[in-house]
Phi, psi and omega in degrees: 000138176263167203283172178244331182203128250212099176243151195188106200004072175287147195214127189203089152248174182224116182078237165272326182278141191274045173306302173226148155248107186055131113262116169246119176190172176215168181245109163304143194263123191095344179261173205240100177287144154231146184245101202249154177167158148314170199278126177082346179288008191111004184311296179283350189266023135276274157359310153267345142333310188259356167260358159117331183269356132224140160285145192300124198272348163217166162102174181225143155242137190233135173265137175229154185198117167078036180055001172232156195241129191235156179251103174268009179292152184075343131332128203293202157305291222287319165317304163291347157285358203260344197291331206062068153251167191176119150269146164240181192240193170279306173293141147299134145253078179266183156279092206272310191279025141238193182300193213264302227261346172287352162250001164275325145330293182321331189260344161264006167301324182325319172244040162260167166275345190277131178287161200281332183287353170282336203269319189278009162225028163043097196230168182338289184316313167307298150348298212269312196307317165309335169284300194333297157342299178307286166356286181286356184271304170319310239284305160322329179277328162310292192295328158305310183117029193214034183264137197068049175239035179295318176240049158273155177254158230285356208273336169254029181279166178285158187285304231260348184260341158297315182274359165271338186277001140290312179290313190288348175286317173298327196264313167328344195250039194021108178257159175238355186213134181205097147306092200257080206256128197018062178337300216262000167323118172088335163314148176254157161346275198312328181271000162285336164280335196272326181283335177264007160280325172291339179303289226272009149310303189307336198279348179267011164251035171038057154242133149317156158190141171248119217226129202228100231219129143238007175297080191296019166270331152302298174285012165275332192249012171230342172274137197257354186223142154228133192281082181285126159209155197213111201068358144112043192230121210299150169224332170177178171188138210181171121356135184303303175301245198355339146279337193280293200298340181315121165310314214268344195251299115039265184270353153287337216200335194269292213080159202280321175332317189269335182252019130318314190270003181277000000 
Protein backbone atom coordinates (compact mmCIF):
# COMPACT_ATOMS: atom_id res chain seq x y z
CA UNK A 1 0.00 0.00 0.00
CA UNK A 2 1.18 3.50 -0.85
CA UNK A 3 1.33 6.14 1.88
CA UNK A 4 -1.74 8.72 1.24
CA UNK A 5 -0.40 10.86 3.92
CA UNK A 6 3.25 11.68 4.65
CA UNK A 7 4.13 13.17 8.29
CA UNK A 8 7.78 14.06 8.25
CA UNK A 9 8.93 15.68 11.52
CA UNK A 10 6.35 17.67 12.41
CA UNK A 11 6.63 20.49 14.99
CA UNK A 12 4.00 22.48 16.90
CA UNK A 13 4.76 24.87 19.60
CA UNK A 14 2.80 27.48 21.34
CA UNK A 15 4.58 29.77 22.98
CA UNK A 16 7.26 27.77 25.05
CA UNK A 17 5.29 24.49 25.37
CA UNK A 18 6.72 21.56 22.66
CA UNK A 19 3.21 20.07 21.70
CA UNK A 20 4.79 17.83 19.05
CA UNK A 21 8.64 17.18 18.09
CA UNK A 22 9.62 15.58 14.90
CA UNK A 23 6.60 13.32 14.75
CA UNK A 24 7.08 11.05 11.70
CA UNK A 25 5.11 8.34 10.30
CA UNK A 26 2.54 7.70 7.21
CA UNK A 27 -0.46 6.50 6.37
CA UNK A 28 -1.77 3.69 3.64
CA UNK A 29 -4.09 3.95 1.51
CA UNK A 30 -7.02 1.76 2.59
CA UNK A 31 -6.06 1.41 6.03
CA UNK A 32 -7.56 1.79 8.93
CA UNK A 33 -4.83 3.58 11.75
CA UNK A 34 -4.73 4.41 15.23
CA UNK A 35 -3.06 7.05 17.00
CA UNK A 36 -2.82 6.34 20.80
CA UNK A 37 -0.77 7.83 23.64
CA UNK A 38 -1.97 9.71 26.98
CA UNK A 39 -4.13 12.90 27.73
CA UNK A 40 -1.13 16.03 26.26
CA UNK A 41 0.19 13.86 24.55
CA UNK A 42 -0.17 15.72 21.37
CA UNK A 43 -3.26 13.29 19.46
CA UNK A 44 -5.14 16.10 18.89
CA UNK A 45 -2.96 19.34 18.07
CA UNK A 46 -1.74 16.64 15.28
CA UNK A 47 -4.87 16.07 14.08
CA UNK A 48 -5.35 19.87 13.49
CA UNK A 49 -2.28 20.33 12.21
CA UNK A 50 -3.12 18.13 9.45
CA UNK A 51 -6.93 19.50 9.03
CA UNK A 52 -5.81 23.18 8.61
CA UNK A 53 -6.74 24.39 11.88
CA UNK A 54 -3.69 24.87 13.40
CA UNK A 55 -0.16 25.45 11.58
CA UNK A 56 2.84 23.49 11.89
CA UNK A 57 5.26 25.67 13.50
CA UNK A 58 7.74 22.95 11.18
CA UNK A 59 7.85 19.91 9.14
CA UNK A 60 5.90 18.74 6.34
CA UNK A 61 2.65 17.00 5.58
CA UNK A 62 2.36 15.42 2.32
CA UNK A 63 -1.18 14.24 0.66
CA UNK A 64 -0.74 12.29 -2.49
CA UNK A 65 -4.16 11.77 -3.62
CA UNK A 66 -5.03 11.14 -7.14
CA UNK A 67 -1.49 10.87 -8.64
CA UNK A 68 -0.99 14.14 -7.32
CA UNK A 69 1.11 15.21 -4.25
CA UNK A 70 0.29 18.51 -2.17
CA UNK A 71 2.29 19.89 0.89
CA UNK A 72 -0.70 20.49 3.04
CA UNK A 73 0.83 22.15 6.01
CA UNK A 74 -0.27 25.37 6.84
CA UNK A 75 -3.42 25.02 4.50
CA UNK A 76 -6.58 26.62 5.43
CA UNK A 77 -9.93 23.93 6.46
CA UNK A 78 -11.79 24.61 3.78
CA UNK A 79 -8.63 23.81 1.35
CA UNK A 80 -7.50 20.67 2.78
CA UNK A 81 -11.54 19.29 2.91
CA UNK A 82 -11.45 20.21 -0.38
CA UNK A 83 -8.06 18.41 -1.01
CA UNK A 84 -10.31 15.10 0.79
CA UNK A 85 -9.41 14.98 4.40
CA UNK A 86 -12.45 15.05 6.99
CA UNK A 87 -12.69 15.25 10.72
CA UNK A 88 -14.82 14.67 13.36
CA UNK A 89 -13.85 16.11 16.65
CA UNK A 90 -13.82 15.22 20.11
CA UNK A 91 -16.36 17.37 21.94
CA UNK A 92 -18.99 17.00 19.11
CA UNK A 93 -19.67 19.74 16.81
CA UNK A 94 -22.84 19.58 15.32
CA UNK A 95 -25.43 22.48 14.47
CA UNK A 96 -27.64 21.27 17.45
CA UNK A 97 -30.78 23.54 16.58
CA UNK A 98 -31.14 22.27 13.06
CA UNK A 99 -32.26 19.01 11.62
CA UNK A 100 -30.60 15.80 11.25
CA UNK A 101 -30.31 15.98 7.55
CA UNK A 102 -29.36 19.94 7.29
CA UNK A 103 -26.33 19.13 8.92
CA UNK A 104 -25.45 16.69 6.63
CA UNK A 105 -26.19 19.15 3.62
CA UNK A 106 -23.80 21.58 5.38
CA UNK A 107 -21.02 18.89 4.76
CA UNK A 108 -22.10 18.43 0.91
CA UNK A 109 -21.91 21.88 0.24
CA UNK A 110 -18.24 21.73 -0.13
CA UNK A 111 -18.90 20.22 -3.51
CA UNK A 112 -21.22 21.86 -5.15
CA UNK A 113 -20.88 24.18 -8.11
CA UNK A 114 -23.46 26.50 -7.83
CA UNK A 115 -22.33 30.58 -7.88
CA UNK A 116 -24.06 32.82 -5.35
CA UNK A 117 -26.48 34.58 -8.19
CA UNK A 118 -27.67 30.96 -9.32
CA UNK A 119 -28.34 30.47 -5.48
CA UNK A 120 -30.58 34.00 -5.17
CA UNK A 121 -32.73 33.42 -7.95
CA UNK A 122 -32.50 29.84 -7.79
CA UNK A 123 -32.46 28.84 -11.48
CA UNK A 124 -32.55 25.30 -13.19
CA UNK A 125 -29.17 24.64 -12.12
CA UNK A 126 -29.14 25.76 -8.53
CA UNK A 127 -32.57 23.31 -8.44
CA UNK A 128 -31.57 20.17 -9.44
CA UNK A 129 -28.09 20.68 -7.50
CA UNK A 130 -30.06 20.98 -4.38
CA UNK A 131 -32.26 18.08 -4.97
CA UNK A 132 -29.18 16.02 -5.80
CA UNK A 133 -27.67 17.39 -2.51
CA UNK A 134 -30.76 16.27 -0.52
CA UNK A 135 -30.77 12.93 -2.21
CA UNK A 136 -27.17 11.98 -1.11
CA UNK A 137 -27.59 13.70 2.46
CA UNK A 138 -30.37 10.42 2.98
CA UNK A 139 -27.97 8.15 1.22
CA UNK A 140 -25.57 9.17 4.17
CA UNK A 141 -27.76 9.23 6.74
CA UNK A 142 -28.52 5.39 5.57
CA UNK A 143 -24.96 4.11 5.72
CA UNK A 144 -24.78 5.56 8.95
CA UNK A 145 -27.71 3.66 10.66
CA UNK A 146 -30.08 7.50 10.78
CA UNK A 147 -32.32 6.51 7.67
CA UNK A 148 -36.07 8.70 8.15
CA UNK A 149 -34.33 10.53 11.31
CA UNK A 150 -33.74 13.54 8.71
CA UNK A 151 -36.00 16.14 10.33
CA UNK A 152 -35.29 15.56 13.74
CA UNK A 153 -33.17 18.34 15.28
CA UNK A 154 -29.80 17.02 15.89
CA UNK A 155 -29.50 18.72 19.57
CA UNK A 156 -32.22 15.89 20.36
CA UNK A 157 -30.77 12.84 19.47
CA UNK A 158 -29.25 10.36 21.99
CA UNK A 159 -25.19 11.16 22.12
CA UNK A 160 -24.05 7.87 20.14
CA UNK A 161 -26.82 8.59 17.60
CA UNK A 162 -24.93 12.00 17.43
CA UNK A 163 -21.68 10.94 17.16
CA UNK A 164 -22.83 9.11 13.69
CA UNK A 165 -24.67 12.18 12.67
CA UNK A 166 -21.04 13.71 12.57
CA UNK A 167 -19.52 10.82 10.94
CA UNK A 168 -22.18 10.86 8.15
CA UNK A 169 -21.61 15.20 7.83
CA UNK A 170 -17.98 14.00 7.50
CA UNK A 171 -18.25 11.53 4.81
CA UNK A 172 -20.68 13.89 2.98
CA UNK A 173 -17.82 16.33 1.81
CA UNK A 174 -16.21 12.92 0.27
CA UNK A 175 -13.41 12.39 1.80
CA UNK A 176 -10.27 9.90 0.93
CA UNK A 177 -8.66 10.46 4.40
CA UNK A 178 -11.39 10.61 7.56
CA UNK A 179 -9.92 11.56 10.53
CA UNK A 180 -12.15 10.30 13.76
CA UNK A 181 -10.76 11.93 16.97
CA UNK A 182 -12.19 9.71 19.61
CA UNK A 183 -15.40 8.24 18.06
CA UNK A 184 -16.47 5.69 20.91
CA UNK A 185 -16.20 8.58 23.38
CA UNK A 186 -19.19 8.00 26.00
CA UNK A 187 -20.65 4.93 23.93
CA UNK A 188 -21.83 1.85 25.90
CA UNK A 189 -20.67 -1.59 24.39
CA UNK A 190 -23.32 -1.98 21.76
CA UNK A 191 -22.75 1.50 20.16
CA UNK A 192 -19.15 0.85 20.53
CA UNK A 193 -19.70 -2.83 18.15
CA UNK A 194 -21.91 -0.70 16.11
CA UNK A 195 -18.89 1.88 15.59
CA UNK A 196 -16.29 -0.30 14.60
CA UNK A 197 -18.90 -2.13 12.10
CA UNK A 198 -19.25 1.37 10.72
CA UNK A 199 -15.44 1.85 10.48
CA UNK A 200 -14.83 -0.68 8.46
CA UNK A 201 -17.86 -0.15 6.17
CA UNK A 202 -16.39 3.39 5.59
CA UNK A 203 -12.98 1.75 5.30
CA UNK A 204 -14.61 -0.72 2.39
CA UNK A 205 -15.86 2.51 0.41
CA UNK A 206 -11.87 3.16 -0.32
CA UNK A 207 -11.80 5.45 2.47
CA UNK A 208 -8.79 5.93 4.91
CA UNK A 209 -8.99 6.30 8.34
CA UNK A 210 -7.34 7.73 11.28
CA UNK A 211 -8.37 6.78 14.34
CA UNK A 212 -7.81 8.78 17.72
CA UNK A 213 -8.98 6.18 20.37
CA UNK A 214 -8.75 5.44 24.05
CA UNK A 215 -10.90 2.61 24.16
CA UNK A 216 -8.57 -0.17 23.67
CA UNK A 217 -11.31 -2.53 22.74
CA UNK A 218 -11.69 -0.56 19.82
CA UNK A 219 -8.28 -0.15 18.62
CA UNK A 220 -7.46 -4.04 19.21
CA UNK A 221 -10.51 -4.86 17.39
CA UNK A 222 -10.38 -2.24 13.96
CA UNK A 223 -7.03 -1.21 13.74
CA UNK A 224 -4.99 -2.65 11.49
CA UNK A 225 -1.40 -0.30 12.44
CA UNK A 226 -1.12 1.63 15.80
CA UNK A 227 0.66 4.96 16.16
CA UNK A 228 2.09 5.61 19.72
CA UNK A 229 3.07 8.97 20.82
CA UNK A 230 4.14 10.49 24.25
CA UNK A 231 4.95 14.23 25.45
CA UNK A 232 4.52 15.15 21.78
CA UNK A 233 6.68 12.79 20.75
CA UNK A 234 6.73 9.50 18.24
CA UNK A 235 7.19 6.16 20.68
CA UNK A 236 6.38 3.35 18.63
CA UNK A 237 4.06 1.65 15.96
CA UNK A 238 3.25 -1.90 15.21
CA UNK A 239 0.85 -4.36 14.93
CA UNK A 240 -2.05 -3.98 17.25
CA UNK A 241 -0.88 -7.17 19.74
CA UNK A 242 2.58 -5.59 19.31
CA UNK A 243 2.15 -2.13 20.65
CA UNK A 244 -0.70 -3.50 23.37
CA UNK A 245 2.58 -5.95 24.47
CA UNK A 246 5.60 -2.86 24.14
CA UNK A 247 6.98 -2.62 27.43
CA UNK A 248 7.77 1.18 26.80
CA UNK A 249 3.78 1.78 25.29
CA UNK A 250 2.78 -0.52 28.69
CA UNK A 251 4.40 1.73 31.23
CA UNK A 252 4.03 5.35 29.38
CA UNK A 253 0.26 4.49 28.82
CA UNK A 254 -1.68 1.14 29.00
CA UNK A 255 -0.41 0.09 32.29
CA UNK A 256 -0.23 -3.73 32.59
CA UNK A 257 -4.09 -3.83 33.71
CA UNK A 258 -5.63 -1.81 30.57
CA UNK A 259 -3.43 -3.89 28.30
CA UNK A 260 -4.07 -7.56 30.10
CA UNK A 261 -7.78 -6.08 29.46
CA UNK A 262 -7.66 -4.92 25.52
Amino acid sequence: MTPILEIKKLFKSFGGLEALKDITFDIKRGEIIGLIGPNGAGKTTLFNCVAGIEKPTGGQIILTNGGRTTSIGGKKPEAVTGLGIARTFQNIRLFDNLTVIDNVKIGRHCRTRSIFFGAVVRNRFQRAEEKGITESAHQFLDFVGLKDRGEEIASSMPYGDQRRLEIARALATEPHLLMLDEPAAGMNPQESRDLMALIRRIRDKDITILLIEHDMKVVMGVCERVVVINHGEWLTEGEPQEVQNNPKVIEAYLGTGAANAA
